[in-house]
TIMAR-683917 format. One record per residue (C-alpha): residue in three letters; x, z, y. Coordinates in steps of 0.1 Angstrom, whole numbers, padded with zeros to 4 digits, always signed. Layout:
N
AlaXZY
...
This chain:
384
Unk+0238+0098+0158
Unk+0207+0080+0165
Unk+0178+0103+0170
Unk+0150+0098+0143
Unk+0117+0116+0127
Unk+0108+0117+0090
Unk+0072+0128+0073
Unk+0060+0122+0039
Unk+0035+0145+0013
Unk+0041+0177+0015
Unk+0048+0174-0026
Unk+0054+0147-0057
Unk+0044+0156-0093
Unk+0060+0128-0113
Unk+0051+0132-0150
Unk+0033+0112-0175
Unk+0002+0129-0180
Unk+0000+0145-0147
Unk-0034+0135-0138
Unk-0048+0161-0158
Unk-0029+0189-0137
Unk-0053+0178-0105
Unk-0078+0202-0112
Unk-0056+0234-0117
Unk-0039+0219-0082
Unk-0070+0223-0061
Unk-0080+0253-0073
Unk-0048+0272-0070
Unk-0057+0258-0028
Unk-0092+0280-0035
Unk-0113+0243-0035
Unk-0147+0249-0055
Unk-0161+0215-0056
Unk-0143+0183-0056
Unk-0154+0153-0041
Unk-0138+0126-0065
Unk-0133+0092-0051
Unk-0128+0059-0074
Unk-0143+0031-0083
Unk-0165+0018-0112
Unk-0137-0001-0130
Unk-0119+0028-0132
Unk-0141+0051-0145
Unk-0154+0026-0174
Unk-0119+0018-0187
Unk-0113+0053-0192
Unk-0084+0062-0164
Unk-0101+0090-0145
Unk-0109+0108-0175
Unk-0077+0135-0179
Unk-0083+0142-0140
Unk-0123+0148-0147
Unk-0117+0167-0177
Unk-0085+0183-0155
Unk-0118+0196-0133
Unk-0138+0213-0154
Unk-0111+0229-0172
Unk-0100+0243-0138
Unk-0137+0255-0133
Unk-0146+0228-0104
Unk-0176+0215-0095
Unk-0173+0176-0093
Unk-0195+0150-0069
Unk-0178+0119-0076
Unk-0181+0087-0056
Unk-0175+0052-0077
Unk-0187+0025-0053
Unk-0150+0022-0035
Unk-0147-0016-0031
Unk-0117-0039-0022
Unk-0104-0037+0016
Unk-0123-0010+0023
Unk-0156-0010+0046
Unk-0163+0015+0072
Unk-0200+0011+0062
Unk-0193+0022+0027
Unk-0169+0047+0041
Unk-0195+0065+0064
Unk-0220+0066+0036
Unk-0198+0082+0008
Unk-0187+0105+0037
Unk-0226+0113+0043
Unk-0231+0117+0009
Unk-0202+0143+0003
Unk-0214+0163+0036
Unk-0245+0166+0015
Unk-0229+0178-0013
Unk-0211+0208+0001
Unk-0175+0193-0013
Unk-0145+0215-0002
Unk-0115+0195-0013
Unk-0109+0157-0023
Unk-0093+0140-0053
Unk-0087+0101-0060
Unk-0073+0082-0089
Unk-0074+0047-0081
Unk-0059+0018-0058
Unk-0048+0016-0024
Unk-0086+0013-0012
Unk-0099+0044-0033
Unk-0066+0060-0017
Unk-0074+0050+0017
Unk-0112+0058+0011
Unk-0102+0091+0000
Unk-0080+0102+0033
Unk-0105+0095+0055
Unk-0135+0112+0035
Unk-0109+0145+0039
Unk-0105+0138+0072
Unk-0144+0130+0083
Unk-0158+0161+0064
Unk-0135+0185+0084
Unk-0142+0168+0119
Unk-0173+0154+0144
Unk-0154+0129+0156
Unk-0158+0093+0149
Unk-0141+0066+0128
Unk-0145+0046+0159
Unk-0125+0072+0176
Unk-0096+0077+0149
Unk-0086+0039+0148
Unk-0048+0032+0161
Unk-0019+0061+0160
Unk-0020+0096+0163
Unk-0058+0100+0174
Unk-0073+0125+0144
Unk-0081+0154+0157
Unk-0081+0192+0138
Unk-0073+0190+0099
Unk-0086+0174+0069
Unk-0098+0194+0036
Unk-0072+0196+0005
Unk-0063+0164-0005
Unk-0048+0151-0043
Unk-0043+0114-0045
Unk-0031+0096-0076
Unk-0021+0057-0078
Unk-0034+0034-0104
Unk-0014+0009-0094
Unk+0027+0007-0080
Unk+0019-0012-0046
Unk+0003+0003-0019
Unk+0023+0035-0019
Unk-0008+0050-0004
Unk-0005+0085-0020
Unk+0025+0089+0009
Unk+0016+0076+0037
Unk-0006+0087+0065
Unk-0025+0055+0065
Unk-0062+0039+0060
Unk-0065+0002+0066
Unk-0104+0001+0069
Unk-0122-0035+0073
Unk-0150-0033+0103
Unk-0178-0051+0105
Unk-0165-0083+0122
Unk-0139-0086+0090
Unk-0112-0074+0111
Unk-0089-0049+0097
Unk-0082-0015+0116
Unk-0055+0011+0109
Unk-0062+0049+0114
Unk-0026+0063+0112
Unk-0020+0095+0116
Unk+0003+0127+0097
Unk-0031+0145+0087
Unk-0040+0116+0062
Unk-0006+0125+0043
Unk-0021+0142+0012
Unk-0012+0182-0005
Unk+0000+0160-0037
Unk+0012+0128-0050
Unk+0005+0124-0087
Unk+0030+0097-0102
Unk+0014+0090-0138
Unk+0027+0058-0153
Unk-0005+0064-0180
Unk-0027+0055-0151
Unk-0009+0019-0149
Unk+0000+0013-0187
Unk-0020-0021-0198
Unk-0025-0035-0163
Unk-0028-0072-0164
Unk+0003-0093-0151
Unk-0009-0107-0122
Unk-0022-0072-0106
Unk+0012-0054-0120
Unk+0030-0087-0100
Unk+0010-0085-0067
Unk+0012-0047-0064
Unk+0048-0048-0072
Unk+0055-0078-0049
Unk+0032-0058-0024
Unk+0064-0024-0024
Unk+0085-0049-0018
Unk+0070-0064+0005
Unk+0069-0024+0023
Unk+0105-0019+0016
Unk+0117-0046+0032
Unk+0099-0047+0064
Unk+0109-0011+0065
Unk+0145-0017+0062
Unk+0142-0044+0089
Unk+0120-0029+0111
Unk+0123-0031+0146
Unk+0111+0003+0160
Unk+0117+0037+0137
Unk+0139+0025+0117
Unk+0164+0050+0101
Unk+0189+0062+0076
Unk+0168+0080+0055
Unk+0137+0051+0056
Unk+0170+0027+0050
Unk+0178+0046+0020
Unk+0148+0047+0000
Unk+0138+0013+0009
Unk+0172+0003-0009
Unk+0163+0025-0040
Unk+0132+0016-0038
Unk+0142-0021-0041
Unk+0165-0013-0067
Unk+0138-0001-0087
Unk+0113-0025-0085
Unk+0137-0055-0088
Unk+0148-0037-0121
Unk+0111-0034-0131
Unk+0088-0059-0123
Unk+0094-0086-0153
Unk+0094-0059-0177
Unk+0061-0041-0163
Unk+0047-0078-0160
Unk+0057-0093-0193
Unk+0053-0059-0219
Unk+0026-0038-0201
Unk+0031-0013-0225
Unk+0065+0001-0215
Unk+0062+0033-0201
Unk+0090+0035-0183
Unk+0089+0005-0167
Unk+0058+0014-0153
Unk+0071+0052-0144
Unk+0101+0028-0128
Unk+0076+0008-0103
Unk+0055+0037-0100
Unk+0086+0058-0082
Unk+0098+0024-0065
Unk+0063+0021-0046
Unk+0063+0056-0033
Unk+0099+0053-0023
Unk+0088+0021-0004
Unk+0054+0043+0009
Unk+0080+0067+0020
Unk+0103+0043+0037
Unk+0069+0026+0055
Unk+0052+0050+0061
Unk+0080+0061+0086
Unk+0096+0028+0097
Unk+0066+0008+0097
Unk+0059-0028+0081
Unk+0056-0059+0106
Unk+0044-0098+0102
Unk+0042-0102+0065
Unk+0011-0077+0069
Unk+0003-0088+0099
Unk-0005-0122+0084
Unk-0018-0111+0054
Unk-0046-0090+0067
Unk-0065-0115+0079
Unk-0065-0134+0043
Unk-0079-0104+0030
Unk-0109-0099+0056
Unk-0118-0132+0060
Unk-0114-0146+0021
Unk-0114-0111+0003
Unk-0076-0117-0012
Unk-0060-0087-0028
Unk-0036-0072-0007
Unk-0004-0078-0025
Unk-0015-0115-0032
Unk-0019-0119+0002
Unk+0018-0105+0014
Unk+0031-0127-0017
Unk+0017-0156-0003
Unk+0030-0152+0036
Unk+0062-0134+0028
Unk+0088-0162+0020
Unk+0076-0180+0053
Unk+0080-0151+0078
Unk+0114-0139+0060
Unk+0121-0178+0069
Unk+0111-0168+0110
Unk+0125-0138+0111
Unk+0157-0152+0101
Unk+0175-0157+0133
Unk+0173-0117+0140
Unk+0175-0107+0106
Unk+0198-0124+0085
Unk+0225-0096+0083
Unk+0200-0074+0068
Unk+0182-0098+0047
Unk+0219-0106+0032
Unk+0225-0069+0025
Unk+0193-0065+0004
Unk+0194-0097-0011
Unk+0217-0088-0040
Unk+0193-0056-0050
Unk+0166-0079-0053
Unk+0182-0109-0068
Unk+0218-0097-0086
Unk+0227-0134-0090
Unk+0232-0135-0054
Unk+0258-0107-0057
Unk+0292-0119-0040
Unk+0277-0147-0019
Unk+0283-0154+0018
Unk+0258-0136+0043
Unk+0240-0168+0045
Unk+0237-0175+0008
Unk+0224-0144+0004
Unk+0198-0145+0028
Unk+0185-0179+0018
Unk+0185-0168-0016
Unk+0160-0142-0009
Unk+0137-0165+0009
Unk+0141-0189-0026
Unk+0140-0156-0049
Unk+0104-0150-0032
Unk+0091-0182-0034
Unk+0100-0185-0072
Unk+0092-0150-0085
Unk+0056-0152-0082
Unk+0051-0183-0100
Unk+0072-0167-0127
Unk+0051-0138-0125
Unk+0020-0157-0132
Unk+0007-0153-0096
Unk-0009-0181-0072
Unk+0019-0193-0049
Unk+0000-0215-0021
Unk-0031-0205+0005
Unk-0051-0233-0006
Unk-0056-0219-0043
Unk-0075-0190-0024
Unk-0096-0212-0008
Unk-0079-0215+0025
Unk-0081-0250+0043
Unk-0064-0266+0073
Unk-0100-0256+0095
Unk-0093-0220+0086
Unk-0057-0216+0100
Unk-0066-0214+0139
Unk-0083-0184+0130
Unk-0059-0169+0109
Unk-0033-0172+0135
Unk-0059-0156+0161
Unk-0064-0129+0141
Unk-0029-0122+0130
Unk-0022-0118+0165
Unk-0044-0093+0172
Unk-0025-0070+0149
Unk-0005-0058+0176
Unk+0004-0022+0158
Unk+0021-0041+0135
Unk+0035-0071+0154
Unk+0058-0049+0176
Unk+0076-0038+0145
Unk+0090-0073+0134
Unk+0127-0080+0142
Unk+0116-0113+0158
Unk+0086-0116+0179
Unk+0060-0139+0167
Unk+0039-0157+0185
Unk+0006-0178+0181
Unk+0023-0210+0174
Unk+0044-0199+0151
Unk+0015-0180+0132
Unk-0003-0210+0130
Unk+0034-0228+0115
Unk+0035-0199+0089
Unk+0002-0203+0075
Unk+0006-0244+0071
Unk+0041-0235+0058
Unk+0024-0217+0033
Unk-0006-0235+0025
């Protein structure tokens, strides 16, 4: 039996309502002020209000940071980080996105260290322990809440990684009122986005395993099962509870057997022209499924039919290029953007792209066919 390693979040409370059980959570781990990390949208629509009121019932002192933006900087991160030193916070708590998640981990980790960002940035290279950490997703994409990743976006726009088991929080809180009402194309993106995560997973060329195999599968079960009804009646509850357990199961899988080109080539969409990180996997992924095909069309074929249950019975081939077809029509029929150029990508941009794609080495070495420059630069037209 191949030898293998698995780590996820130590525990999963997956309940509607759940959010409100934050507080009790922290202080039964002795935490006497929380430093809460969201963002302004969040708090005005009315979402981090069961956690906050969750806080005082439990008799903790709040500090709570709202300025979290999209792709997270590491300026804003070093001054909410400043801010919470100031503030004597023991423990951290997030209800948000992917980038409040991400902003959260490393908070938890900086307060309880003096090393640098700087010095964190690639695998395995925190040192010590972070404080007590509670994350809870807003959305079902990132999978953030169970995985020991922060994508952080430097100064020069590129994106960095700090990836490393102390950023794996105490608790995941899966509560499908946190994404009840979110509009279409976000619910799409996201969703496309723990696909996208189960997928690379399941083809991954280093880590992968039987149990990241498995709950990539159920993962994809889940989502595929979900998506159009999360999209088209954003009311249903347990559609959303559905994609909320099929992203984590995907964060799992990820986090473990890690993703490959389609992030690779999405990053740099999102430094350079600030799209959404599951828009940005949506657009690239039918066109690197395409590549990879040649070293991955035996595993593309078994997923397929999860996916897409039309292509159920097919030959290997069928299936495979269904999936590539599948991708490139469910978006539209999701509402979403389908081509680089509505994001304001042009032909003069893709040189760059394809430069800084190929600097994403950590993730590069993971895909099941190596990419290369040219072919970079072939996706990107491809998909423009």
């Amino acid at each position: 039996m191949t030898s293998f390693s698995f780590q996820t979040t130590r525990s999963v409370l997956s309940e509607v309502g759940a959010t409100a059980k934050i507080g009790e959570i922290l202080a039964a781990h002795g935490c006497k002020k929380v430093a809460f990390v969201t963002d302004a949208m969040i708090l005005k629509l009315g979402l981090a209000d069961a956690a906050l009121d969750g806080f005082k019932s439990a008799g903790l002192e709040v500090w709570t940071f709202t300025e979290v933006q999209p792709d997270p900087p590491e300026a804003m991160i070093l001054d909410a980080v400043e801010q919470a030193r100031a503030e004597n916070v023991d423990c951290v708590a997030s209800v948000g996105g992917g980038s409040s998640l991400d902003t959260a981990k490393l908070i938890a980790v900086l307060l309880n260290t003096d090393q640098s960002v700087g010095e964190m940035y690639g695998v395995n290279l925190v040192r010590g322990e972070r404080l007590p950490l509670v994350l809870a997703p807003t959305t079902a994409g990132t999978g953030s809440e169970v995985t020991p990743i922060s994508i952080v976006t430097t100064g020069t726009n590129e994106k960095k990684g700090v990836v490393a088991s102390q950023l794996l929080p105490d608790y995941a809180i899966l509560d499908a009122e946190l994404t009840v009402g979110l509009p279409a194309p976000v619910t799409a993106a996201t969703g496309i986005d723990a696909m996208v995560h189960a997928i690379e997973a399941f083809t991954s060329k280093r880590l992968k395993n039987v149990v990241s195999d498995c709950l990539g599968k159920q993962a994809l079960e889940l989502l595929g099962a979900n998506i159009r009804k999360a999209c088209f009646t954003p009311e249903d509850r347990e559609a959303r509870s559905q994609m909320l357990l099929g992203s984590m199961l995907a964060g799992m899988a990820f986090a473990n057997a890690p993703v490959a080109a389609v992030h690779a080539l999405a990053y740099p969409l999102g430094g350079h022209f600030h799209v959404p990180h599951g828009l940005s996997n949506a657009l690239v992924l039918p066109y690197v499924l395409d590549y990879n095909m040649p070293e991955a069309q035996s595993m593309y074929a078994e997923l397929a039919p999860i996916i897409f249950p039309e292509l159920a019975g097919k030959s290997t081939t069928a299936r495979a290029d269904g999936m590539v077809n599948g991708f490139l029509k469910l978006g539209p029929e999701l509402g979403m953007q389908s081509k680089l150029a509505e994001v304001g990508v042009g032909h003069n941009h893709l040189p760059m792209l394809a430069e800084d794609a190929m600097k994403q080495e950590r993730l590069l070495i993971n895909n099941p066919r190596e990419m290369t420059l040219e072919a970079a630069r072939d996706i990107y037209e491809r998909a423009l």
